[in-house]
N, C-alpha and C positions, 0 to 999 in steps of 0.2 A: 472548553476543550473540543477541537476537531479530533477527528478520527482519518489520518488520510490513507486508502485504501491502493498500491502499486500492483499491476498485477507485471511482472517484470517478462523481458524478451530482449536475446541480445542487446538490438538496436536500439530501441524502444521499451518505452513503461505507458500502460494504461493509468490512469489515475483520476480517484474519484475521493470525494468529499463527506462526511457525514456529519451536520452539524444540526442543533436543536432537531433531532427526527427528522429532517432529510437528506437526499443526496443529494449533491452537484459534481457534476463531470467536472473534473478541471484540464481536461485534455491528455494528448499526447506527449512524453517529455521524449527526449533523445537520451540514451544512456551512456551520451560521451561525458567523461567526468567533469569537464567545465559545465557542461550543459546543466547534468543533474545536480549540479553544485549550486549554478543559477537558480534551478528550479525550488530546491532545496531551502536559499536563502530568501526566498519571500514565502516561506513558510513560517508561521507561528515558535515561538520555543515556548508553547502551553500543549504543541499536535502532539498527539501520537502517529506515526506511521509504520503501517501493515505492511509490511515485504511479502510476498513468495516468495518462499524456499525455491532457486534457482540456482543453477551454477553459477551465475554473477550477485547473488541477493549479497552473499559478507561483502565485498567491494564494492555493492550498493548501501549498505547501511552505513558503512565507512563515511561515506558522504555526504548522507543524509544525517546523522548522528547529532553532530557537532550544533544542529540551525536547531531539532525539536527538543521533547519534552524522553521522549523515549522511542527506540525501533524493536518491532517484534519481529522476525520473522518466522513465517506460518508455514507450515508444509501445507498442500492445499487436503492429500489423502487424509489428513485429521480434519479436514472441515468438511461436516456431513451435508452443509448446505451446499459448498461447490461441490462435493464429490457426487452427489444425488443429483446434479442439475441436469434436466433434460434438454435447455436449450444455456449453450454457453460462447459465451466473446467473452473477449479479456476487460470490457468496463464491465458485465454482468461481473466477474470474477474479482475486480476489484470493489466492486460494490458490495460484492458478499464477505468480503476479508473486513470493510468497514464496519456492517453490522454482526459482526461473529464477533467483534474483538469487546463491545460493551457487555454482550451476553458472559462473562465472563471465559469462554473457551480456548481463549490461548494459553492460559496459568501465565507466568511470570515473563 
């Protein structure tokens, strides 16, 4: 099972990777619905995908849903790892939602 970690923005999603202990970038997606749809469908349906809590994350999970295994989305104020972070970009942020979500801290 991957863990795939969104950190979401209007236009754009950062996204990043966590498999056997490490990461991989897997780029920039576009968050036009064909696009994240595409992006979506060469995803595993074994992922889990890490959303932020964003004003678009329900009509990004919508999308992404359908291709994985299950979508959480994370407010990032309950993750003490992004919320403590001293130095932050949106791969740091999705790379943190990747490793928070094994730790068991997201609950359900």
């Amino acid at each position: 099972m991957r863990i795939i970690g969104l950190d979401i923005h209007r236009a754009f999603a950062e996204t990043v990777a966590w498999e056997n202990g490490k990461l991989r970038w897997l780029g920039r997606v576009d968050m036009r619905c064909d696009l994240l749809g595409a992006f979506a469908a060469k995803l595993s349906p074994d992922d889990v995908v890490v959303i932020e809590a964003a004003g678009n994350a329900s009509s990004a999970a919508a999308v992404v849903a359908p291709h994985v295994k299950k979508v959480v989305i994370a407010n990032p104020k309950q993750v003490r790892i992004i919320a403590h972070a001293k130095i932050k970009t949106d791969t740091i942020d999705a790379a943190a939602r990747c490793q928070w979500f094994p730790a068991g801290s997201l609950g359900g």
